[in-house]
Each structure stands twice: as structure tokens, then as C-alpha cells.
N, CA, C and O atoms as a DFTB+ gen file, in Angstrom:
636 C
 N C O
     1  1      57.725     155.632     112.862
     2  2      58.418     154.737     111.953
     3  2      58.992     153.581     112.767
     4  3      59.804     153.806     113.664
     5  1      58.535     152.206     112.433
     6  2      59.380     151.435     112.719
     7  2      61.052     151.124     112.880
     8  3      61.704     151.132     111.837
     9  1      61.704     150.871     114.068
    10  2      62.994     150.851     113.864
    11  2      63.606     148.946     113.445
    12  3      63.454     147.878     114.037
    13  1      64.095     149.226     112.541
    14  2      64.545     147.829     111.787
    15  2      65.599     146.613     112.869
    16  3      66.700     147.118     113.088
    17  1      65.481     145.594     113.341
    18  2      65.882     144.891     114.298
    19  2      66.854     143.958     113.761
    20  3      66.358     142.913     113.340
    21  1      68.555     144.110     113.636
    22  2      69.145     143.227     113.048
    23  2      69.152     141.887     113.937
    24  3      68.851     141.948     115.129
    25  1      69.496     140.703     113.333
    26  2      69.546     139.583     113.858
    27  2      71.012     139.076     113.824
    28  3      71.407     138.229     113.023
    29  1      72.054     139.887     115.102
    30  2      73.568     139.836     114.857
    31  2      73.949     138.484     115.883
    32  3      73.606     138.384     117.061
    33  1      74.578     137.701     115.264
    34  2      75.003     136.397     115.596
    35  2      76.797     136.244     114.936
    36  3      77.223     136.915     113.996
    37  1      77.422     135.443     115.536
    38  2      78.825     135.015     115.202
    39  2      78.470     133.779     114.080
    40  3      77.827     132.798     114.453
    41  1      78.945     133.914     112.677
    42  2      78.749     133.583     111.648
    43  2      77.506     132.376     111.845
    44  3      77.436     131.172     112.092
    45  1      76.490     133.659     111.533
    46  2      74.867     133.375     111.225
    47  2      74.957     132.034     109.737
    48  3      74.098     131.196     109.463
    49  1      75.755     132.178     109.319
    50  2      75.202     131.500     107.695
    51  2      76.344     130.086     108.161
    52  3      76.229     129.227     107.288
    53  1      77.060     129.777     108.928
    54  2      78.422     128.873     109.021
    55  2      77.557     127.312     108.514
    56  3      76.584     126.698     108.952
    57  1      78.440     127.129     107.464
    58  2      77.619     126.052     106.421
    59  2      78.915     125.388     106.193
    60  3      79.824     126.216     106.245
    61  1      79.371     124.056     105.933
    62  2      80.369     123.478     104.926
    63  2      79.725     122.360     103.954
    64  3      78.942     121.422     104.106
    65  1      80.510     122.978     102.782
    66  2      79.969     122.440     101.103
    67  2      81.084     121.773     100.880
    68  3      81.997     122.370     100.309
    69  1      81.229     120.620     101.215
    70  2      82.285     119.422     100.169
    71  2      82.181     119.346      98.726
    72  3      81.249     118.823      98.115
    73  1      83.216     119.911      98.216
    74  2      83.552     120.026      96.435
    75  2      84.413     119.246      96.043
    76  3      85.426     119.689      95.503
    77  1      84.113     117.140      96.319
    78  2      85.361     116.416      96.313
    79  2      86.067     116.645      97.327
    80  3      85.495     116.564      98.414
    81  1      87.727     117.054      97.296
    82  2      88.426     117.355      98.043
    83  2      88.564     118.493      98.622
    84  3      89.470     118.630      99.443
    85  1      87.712     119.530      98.325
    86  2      87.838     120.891      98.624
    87  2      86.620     121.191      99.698
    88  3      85.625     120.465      99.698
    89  1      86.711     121.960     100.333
    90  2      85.584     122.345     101.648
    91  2      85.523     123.974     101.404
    92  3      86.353     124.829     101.094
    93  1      84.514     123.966     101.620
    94  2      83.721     125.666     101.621
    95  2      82.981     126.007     102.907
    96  3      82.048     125.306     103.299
    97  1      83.408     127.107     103.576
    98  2      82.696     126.951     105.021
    99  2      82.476     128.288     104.714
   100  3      83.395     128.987     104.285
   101  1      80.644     128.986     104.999
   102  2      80.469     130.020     104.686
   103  2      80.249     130.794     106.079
   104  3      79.522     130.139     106.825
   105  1      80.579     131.722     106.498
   106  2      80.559     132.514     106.969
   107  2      79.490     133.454     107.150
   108  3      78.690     133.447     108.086
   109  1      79.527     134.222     106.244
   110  2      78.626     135.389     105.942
   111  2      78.077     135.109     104.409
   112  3      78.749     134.683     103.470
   113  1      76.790     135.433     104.406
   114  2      76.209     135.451     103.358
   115  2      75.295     136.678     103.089
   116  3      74.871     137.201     104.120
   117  1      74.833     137.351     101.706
   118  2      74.404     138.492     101.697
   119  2      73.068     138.681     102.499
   120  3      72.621     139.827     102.506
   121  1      72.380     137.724     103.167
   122  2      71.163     138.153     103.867
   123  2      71.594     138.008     104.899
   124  3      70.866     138.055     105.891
   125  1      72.942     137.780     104.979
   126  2      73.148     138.162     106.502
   127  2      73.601     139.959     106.588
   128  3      73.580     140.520     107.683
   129  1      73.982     140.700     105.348
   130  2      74.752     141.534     105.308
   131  2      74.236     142.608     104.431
   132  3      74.903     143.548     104.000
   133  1      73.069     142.393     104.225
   134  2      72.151     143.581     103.667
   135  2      72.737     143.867     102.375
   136  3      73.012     145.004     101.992
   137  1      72.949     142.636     101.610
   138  2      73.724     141.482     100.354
   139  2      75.241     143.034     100.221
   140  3      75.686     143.483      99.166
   141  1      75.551     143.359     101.301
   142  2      77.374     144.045     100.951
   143  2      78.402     143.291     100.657
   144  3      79.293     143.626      99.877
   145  1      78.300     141.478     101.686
   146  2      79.237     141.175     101.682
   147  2      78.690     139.735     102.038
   148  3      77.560     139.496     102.465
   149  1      79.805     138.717     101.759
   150  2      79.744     137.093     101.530
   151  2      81.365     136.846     101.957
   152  3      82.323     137.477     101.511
   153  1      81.393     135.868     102.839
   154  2      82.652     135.602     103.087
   155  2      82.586     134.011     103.618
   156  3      81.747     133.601     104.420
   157  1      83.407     133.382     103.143
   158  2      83.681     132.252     103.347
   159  2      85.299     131.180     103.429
   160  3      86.394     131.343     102.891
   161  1      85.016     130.599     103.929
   162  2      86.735     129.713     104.843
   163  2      86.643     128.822     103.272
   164  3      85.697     128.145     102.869
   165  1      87.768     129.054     102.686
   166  2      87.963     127.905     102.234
   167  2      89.823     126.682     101.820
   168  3      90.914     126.763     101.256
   169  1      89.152     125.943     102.444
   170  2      90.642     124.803     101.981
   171  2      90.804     123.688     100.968
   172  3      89.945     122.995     100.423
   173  1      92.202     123.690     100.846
   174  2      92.543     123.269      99.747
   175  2      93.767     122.181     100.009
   176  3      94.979     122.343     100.151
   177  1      93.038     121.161     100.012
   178  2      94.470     119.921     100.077
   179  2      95.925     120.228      99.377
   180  3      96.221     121.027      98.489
   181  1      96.652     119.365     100.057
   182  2      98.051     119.552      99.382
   183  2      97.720     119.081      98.112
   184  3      96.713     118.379      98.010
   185  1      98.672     119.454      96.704
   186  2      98.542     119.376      95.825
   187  2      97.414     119.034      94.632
   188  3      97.400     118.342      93.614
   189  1      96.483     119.903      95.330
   190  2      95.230     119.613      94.739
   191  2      94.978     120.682      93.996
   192  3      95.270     121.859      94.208
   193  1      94.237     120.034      92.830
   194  2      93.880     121.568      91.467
   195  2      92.555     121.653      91.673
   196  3      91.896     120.641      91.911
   197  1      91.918     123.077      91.594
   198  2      90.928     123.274      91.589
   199  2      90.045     122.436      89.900
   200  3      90.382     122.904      88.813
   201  1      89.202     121.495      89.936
   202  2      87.969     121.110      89.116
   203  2      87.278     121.967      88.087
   204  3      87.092     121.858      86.875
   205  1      86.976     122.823      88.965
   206  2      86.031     124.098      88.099
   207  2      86.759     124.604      86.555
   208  3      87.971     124.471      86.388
   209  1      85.977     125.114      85.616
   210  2      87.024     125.860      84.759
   211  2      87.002     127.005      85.758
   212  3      86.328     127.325      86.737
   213  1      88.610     127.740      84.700
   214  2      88.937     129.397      85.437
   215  2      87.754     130.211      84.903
   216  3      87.432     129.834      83.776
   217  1      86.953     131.301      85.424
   218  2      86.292     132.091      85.288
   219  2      86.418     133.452      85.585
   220  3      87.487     133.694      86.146
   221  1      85.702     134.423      85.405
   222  2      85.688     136.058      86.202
   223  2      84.045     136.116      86.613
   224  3      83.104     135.323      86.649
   225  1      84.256     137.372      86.863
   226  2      82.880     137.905      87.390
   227  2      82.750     139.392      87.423
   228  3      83.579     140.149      87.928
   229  1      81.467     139.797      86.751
   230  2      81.394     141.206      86.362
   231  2      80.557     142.032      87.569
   232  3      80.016     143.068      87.185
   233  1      80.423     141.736      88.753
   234  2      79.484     141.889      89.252
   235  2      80.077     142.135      91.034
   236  3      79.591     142.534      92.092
   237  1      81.247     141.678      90.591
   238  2      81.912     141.914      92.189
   239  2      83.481     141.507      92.417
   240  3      84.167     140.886      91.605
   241  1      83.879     141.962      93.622
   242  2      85.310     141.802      93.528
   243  2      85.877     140.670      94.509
   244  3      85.423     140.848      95.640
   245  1      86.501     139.857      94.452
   246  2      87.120     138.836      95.291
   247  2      88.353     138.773      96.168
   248  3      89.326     138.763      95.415
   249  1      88.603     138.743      97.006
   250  2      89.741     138.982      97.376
   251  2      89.821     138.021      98.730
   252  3      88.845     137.744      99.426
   253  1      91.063     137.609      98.940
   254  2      91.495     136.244      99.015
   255  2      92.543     136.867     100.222
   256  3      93.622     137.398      99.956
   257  1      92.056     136.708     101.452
   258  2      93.373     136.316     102.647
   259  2      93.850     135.026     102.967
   260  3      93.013     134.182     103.288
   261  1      95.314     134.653     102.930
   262  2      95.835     133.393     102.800
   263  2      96.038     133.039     104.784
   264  3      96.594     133.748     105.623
   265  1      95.514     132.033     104.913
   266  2      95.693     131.699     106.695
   267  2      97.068     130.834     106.335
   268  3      98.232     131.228     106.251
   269  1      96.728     130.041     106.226
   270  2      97.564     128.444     106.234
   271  2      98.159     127.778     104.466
   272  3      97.450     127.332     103.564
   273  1      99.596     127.942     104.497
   274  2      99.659     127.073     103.692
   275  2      99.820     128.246     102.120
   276  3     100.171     129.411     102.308
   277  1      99.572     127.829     100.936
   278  2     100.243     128.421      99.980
   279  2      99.503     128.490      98.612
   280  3      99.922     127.883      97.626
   281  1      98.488     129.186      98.604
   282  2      97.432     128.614      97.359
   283  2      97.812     129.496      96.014
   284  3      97.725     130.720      96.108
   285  1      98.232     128.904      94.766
   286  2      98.793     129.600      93.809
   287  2      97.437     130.235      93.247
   288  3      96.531     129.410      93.371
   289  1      97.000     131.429      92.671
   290  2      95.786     132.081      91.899
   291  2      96.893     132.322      90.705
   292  3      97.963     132.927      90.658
   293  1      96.163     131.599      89.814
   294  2      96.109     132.577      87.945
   295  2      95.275     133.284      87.697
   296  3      94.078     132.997      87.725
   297  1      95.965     134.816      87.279
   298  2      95.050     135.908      87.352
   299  2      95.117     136.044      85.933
   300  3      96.281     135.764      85.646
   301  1      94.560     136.293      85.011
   302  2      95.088     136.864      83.924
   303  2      96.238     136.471      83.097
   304  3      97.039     136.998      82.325
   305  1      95.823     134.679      83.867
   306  2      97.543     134.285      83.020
   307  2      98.637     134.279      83.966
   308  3      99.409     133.320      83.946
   309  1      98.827     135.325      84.884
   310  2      99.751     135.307      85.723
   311  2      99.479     134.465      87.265
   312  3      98.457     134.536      87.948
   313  1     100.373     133.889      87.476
   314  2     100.539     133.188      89.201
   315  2     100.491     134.010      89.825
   316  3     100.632     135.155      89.395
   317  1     100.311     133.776      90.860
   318  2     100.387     135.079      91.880
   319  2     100.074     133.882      93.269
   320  3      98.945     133.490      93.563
   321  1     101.441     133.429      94.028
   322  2     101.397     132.806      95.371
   323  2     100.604     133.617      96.486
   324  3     100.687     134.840      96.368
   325  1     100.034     133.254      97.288
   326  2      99.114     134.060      98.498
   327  2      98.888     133.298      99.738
   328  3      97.791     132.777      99.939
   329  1      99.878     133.198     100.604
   330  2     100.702     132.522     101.134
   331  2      99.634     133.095     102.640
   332  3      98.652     133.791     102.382
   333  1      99.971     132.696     104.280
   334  2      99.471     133.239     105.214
   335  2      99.718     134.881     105.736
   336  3     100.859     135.201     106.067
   337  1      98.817     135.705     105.782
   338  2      99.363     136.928     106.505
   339  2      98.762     137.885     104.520
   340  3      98.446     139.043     104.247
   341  1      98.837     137.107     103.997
   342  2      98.822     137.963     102.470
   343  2      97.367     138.259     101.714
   344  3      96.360     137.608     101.993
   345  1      97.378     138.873     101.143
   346  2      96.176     139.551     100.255
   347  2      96.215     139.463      99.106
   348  3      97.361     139.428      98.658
   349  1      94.944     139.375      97.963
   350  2      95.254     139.069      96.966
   351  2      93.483     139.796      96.565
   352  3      92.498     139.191      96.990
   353  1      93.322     141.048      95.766
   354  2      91.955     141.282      95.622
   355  2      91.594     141.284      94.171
   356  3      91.983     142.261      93.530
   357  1      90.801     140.200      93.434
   358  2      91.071     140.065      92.162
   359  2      89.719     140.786      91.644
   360  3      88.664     140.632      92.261
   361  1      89.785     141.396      90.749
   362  2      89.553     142.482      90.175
   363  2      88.165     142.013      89.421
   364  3      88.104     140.786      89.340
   365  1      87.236     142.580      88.950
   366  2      85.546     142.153      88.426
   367  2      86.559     141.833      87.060
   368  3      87.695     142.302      86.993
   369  1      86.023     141.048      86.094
   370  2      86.306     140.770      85.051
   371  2      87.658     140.070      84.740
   372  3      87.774     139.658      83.586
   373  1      88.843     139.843      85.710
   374  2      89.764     138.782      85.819
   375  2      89.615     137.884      85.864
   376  3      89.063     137.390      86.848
   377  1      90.250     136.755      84.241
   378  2      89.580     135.385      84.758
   379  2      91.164     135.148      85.354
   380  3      92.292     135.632      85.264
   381  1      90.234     133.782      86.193
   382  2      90.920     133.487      87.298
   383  2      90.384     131.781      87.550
   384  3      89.324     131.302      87.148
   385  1      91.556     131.017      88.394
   386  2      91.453     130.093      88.662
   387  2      92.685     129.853      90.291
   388  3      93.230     130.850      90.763
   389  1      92.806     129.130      90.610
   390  2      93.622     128.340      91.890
   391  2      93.684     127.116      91.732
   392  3      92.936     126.390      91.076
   393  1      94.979     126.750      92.601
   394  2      95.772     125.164      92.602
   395  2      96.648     125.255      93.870
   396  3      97.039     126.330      94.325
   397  1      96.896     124.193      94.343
   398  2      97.458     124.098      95.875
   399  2      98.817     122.710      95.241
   400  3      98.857     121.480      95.257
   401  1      99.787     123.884      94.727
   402  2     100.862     123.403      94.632
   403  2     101.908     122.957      95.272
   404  3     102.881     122.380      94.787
   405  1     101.664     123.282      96.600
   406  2     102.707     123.046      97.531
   407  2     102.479     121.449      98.410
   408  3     101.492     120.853      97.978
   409  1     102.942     120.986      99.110
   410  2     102.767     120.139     100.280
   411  2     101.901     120.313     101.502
   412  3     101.670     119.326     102.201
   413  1     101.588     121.058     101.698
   414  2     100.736     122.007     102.886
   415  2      99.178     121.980     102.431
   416  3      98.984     122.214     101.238
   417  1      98.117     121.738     103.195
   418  2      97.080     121.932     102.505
   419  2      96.591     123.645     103.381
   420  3      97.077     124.220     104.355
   421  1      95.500     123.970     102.506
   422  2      95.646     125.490     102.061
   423  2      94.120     125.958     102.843
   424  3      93.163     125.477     102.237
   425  1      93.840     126.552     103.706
   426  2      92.880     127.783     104.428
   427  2      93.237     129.416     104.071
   428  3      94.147     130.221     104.267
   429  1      92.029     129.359     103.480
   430  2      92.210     130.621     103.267
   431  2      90.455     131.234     102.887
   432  3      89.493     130.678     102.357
   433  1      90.652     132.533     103.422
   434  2      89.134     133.653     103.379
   435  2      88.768     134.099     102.420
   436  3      89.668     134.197     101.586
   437  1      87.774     134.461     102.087
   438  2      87.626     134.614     100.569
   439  2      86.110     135.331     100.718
   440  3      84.991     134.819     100.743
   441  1      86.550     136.736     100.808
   442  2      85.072     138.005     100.455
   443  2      85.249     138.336      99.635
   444  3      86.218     138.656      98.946
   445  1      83.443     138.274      99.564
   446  2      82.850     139.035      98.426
   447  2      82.026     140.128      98.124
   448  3      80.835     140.037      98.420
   449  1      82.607     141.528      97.385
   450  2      81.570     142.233      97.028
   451  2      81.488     143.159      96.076
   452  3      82.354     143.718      95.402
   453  1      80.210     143.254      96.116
   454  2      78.894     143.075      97.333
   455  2      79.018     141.478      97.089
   456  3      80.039     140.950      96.647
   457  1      77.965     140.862      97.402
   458  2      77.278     139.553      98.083
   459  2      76.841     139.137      96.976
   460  3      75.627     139.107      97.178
   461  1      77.085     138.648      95.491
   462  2      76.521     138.876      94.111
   463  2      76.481     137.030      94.384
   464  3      75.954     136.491      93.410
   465  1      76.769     136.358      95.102
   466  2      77.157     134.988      95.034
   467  2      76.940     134.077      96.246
   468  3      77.722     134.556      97.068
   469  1      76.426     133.204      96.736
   470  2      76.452     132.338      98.232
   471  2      76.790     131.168      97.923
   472  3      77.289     130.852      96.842
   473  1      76.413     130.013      99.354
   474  2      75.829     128.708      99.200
   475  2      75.451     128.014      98.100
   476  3      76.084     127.047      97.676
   477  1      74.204     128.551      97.480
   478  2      73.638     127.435      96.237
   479  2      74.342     127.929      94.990
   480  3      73.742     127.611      93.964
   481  1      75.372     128.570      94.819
   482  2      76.688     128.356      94.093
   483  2      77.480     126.955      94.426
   484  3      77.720     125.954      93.750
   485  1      77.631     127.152      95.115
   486  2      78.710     125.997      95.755
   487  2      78.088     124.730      96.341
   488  3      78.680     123.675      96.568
   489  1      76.745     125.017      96.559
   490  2      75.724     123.555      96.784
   491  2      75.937     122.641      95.275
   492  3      76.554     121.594      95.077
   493  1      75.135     123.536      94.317
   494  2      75.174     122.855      93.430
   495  2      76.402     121.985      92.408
   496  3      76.437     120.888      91.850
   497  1      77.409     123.256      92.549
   498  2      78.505     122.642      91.978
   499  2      79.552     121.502      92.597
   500  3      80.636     121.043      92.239
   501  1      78.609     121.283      93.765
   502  2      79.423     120.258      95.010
   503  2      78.624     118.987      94.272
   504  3      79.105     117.902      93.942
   505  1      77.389     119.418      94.133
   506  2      76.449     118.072      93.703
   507  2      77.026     117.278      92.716
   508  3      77.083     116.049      92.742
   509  1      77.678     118.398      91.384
   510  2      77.411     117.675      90.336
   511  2      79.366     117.527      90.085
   512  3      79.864     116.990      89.096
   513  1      80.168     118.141      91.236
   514  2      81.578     117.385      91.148
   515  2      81.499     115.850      92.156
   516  3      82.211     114.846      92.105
   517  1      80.760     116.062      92.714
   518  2      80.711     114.609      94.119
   519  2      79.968     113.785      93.197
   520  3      80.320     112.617      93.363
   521  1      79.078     113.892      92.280
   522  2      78.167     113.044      91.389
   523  2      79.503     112.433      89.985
   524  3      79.514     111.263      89.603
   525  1      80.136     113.122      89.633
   526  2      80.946     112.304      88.463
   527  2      82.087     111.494      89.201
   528  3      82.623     110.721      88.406
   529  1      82.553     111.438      90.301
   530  2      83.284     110.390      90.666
   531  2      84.832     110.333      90.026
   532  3      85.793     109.630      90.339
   533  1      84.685     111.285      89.076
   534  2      86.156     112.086      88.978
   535  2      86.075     113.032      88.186
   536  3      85.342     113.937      88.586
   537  1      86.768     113.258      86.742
   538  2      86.289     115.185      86.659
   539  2      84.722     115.279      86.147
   540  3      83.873     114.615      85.553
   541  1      84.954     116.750      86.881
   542  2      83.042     116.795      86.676
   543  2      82.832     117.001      84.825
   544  3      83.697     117.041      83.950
   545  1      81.347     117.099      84.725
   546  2      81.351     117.361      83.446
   547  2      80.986     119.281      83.125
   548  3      80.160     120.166      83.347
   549  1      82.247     119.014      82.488
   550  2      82.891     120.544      82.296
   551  2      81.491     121.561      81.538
   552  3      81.449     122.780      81.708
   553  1      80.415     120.787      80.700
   554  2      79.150     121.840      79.793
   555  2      78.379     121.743      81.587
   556  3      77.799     122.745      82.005
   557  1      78.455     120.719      82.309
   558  2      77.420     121.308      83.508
   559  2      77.967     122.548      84.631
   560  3      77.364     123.527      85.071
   561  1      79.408     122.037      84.888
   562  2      79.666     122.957      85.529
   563  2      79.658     124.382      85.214
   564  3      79.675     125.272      86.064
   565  1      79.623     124.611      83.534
   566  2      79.754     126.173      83.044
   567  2      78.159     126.307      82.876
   568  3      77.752     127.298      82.270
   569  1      77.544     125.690      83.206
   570  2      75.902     126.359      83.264
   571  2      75.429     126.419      84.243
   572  3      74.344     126.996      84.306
   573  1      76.107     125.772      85.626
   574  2      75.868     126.085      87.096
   575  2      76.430     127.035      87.016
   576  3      75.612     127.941      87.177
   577  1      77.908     127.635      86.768
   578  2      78.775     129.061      86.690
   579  2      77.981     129.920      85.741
   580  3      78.525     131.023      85.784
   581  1      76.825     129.967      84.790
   582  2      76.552     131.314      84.410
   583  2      75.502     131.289      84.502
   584  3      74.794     132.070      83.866
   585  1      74.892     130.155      85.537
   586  2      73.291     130.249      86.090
   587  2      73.725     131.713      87.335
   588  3      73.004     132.711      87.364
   589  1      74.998     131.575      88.276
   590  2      75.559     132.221      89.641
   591  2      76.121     133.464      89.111
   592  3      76.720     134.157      89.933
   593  1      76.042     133.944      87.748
   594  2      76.848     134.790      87.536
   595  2      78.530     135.213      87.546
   596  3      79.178     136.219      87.836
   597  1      78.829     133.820      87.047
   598  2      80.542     133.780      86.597
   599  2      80.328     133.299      84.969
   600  3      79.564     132.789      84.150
   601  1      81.288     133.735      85.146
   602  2      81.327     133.496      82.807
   603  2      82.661     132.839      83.301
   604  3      83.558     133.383      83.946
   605  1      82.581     131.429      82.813
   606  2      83.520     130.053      82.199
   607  2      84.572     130.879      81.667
   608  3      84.176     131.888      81.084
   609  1      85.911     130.683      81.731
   610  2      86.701     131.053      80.589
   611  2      86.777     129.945      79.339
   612  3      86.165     128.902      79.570
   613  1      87.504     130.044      77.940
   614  2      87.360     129.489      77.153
   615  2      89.272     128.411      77.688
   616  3      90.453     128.709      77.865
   617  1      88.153     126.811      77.729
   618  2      89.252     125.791      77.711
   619  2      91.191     126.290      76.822
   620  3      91.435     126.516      75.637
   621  1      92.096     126.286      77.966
   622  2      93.175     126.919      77.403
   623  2      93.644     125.188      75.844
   624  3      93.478     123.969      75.845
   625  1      94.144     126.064      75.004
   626  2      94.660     125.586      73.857
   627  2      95.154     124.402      74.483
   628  3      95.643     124.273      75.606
   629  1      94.897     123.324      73.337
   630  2      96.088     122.425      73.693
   631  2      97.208     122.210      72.755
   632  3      97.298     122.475      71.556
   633  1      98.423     121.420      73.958
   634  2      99.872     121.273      73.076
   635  2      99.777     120.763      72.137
   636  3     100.764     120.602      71.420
């Protein structure tokens, strides 16, 4: 029997995806990881809101180590600060969103699993937020999100 030959390197997949103001630096991606796990750097300017709508995902779990700085997550409606040194593992089916409320701009890690998600998640949705020149258009971005396997949440009510 053949013995299988991994190809182990210090972050094999290290990519950065400009989303506007936001940067995505991937790390690990599931063909690097025999699809267990996806992990990627990501920052967040001072007072900058995340673009995307809030979404979940049925398919894997997220969880969020805070390096630098102070990135607020709405989980379910609720805030939840996740500050440096802290953990935050949001649950398959929590919709969810982030905003960088503070003064500080925001680094922080962000695995996934298994590996249900990479790069041409975040390629594409870089394309088509860097392409509108200010907010993206919200029917493309929710069909790049349930082309990747995230379900859009429904736009919150207005006042």
C-alpha cells in the first residue's frame, strides 16, 4: 500500500482578500487540512461595520480569537465584545454579524469547522463590494452567501 505524503508548510494557503476596508488573510484552507479546518487573520478598521448582511451557517462552527483591538459580534440579537486573549465560538445556525465599534482597528482569527468555506467566498464577495464603490448590492451579495453556503438573514425591520 502506498503511504500518503503530506505537503506540511507554515500557512500553505496565506492569501489576502481586500473587502473595501476589511482584509482577510487565509491561513489554512480545507485542502490544506483534509477539509477539518479553515482558518484565517482577519481585520477590521476602527469604527468600521461589517457590509455583508448578518447570516448563519448550517454546516459548521465559527469561532473567533480576538488578537488586537475590540470587535463587537451580534449573535442572535445579542452583542457579545471579543476583545484580545478572548474566545467567542458561534454556534451552526446563529445568525450573526460584526462591527468594530471602538477606536482601535481589530485582528482577529477566525476557524472553521470543518472547512465548509475558503478563499472564493471571500474572492468573490471582495469583487462585488470593491465593484459598487460604496454599499454593495445587498440581492448579489446574498447569492454569493448561499452560492458558499451561508443563508442571508432577513433585513432587520425598520424604525
Amino acid at each position: 500500500m502506498a503511504q500518503q505524503t503530506l505537503d506540511l508548510n507554515v500557512n500553505p494557503a496565506d492569501e489576502t482578500i481586500r473587502l473595501g476596508p476589511l482584509a482577510v488573510r487565509f491561513l489554512l484552507t480545507g485542502e490544506n487540512s483534509n477539509s477539518s479546518v479553515a482558518a484565517f487573520e482577519l481585520f477590521v478598521p476602527a469604527s468600521q461595520r461589517l457590509a455583508a448582511p448578518a447570516h448563519s451557517h448550517d454546516h459548521y462552527e465559527e469561532t473567533i480569537y480576538g488578537i488586537d483591538g475590540v470587535l463587537t459580534w451580534t449573535v442572535d440579537g445579542r452583542p457579545i465584545d471579543v476583545g484580545p486573549g478572548q474566545a467567542l465560538c458561534i454556534p451552526r445556525g446563529a445568525v450573526h454579524r460584526f462591527d468594530n465599534n471602538g477606536t482601535q482597528d481589530v485582528r482577529a482569527l477566525c476557524v472553521i469547522t470543518p472547512a465548509a468555506i475558503g478563499p472564493q467566498h471571500f474572492r468573490e464577495s471582495a469583487e462585488a463590494i470593491n465593484a459598487a464603490g460604496g454599499p454593495p448590492d445587498r440581492a448579489k451579495m446574498m447569492e454569493i452567501m448561499r452560492r458558499h453556503g451561508l443563508t442571508p438573514a432577513p433585513p432587520p425591520p425598520q424604525a
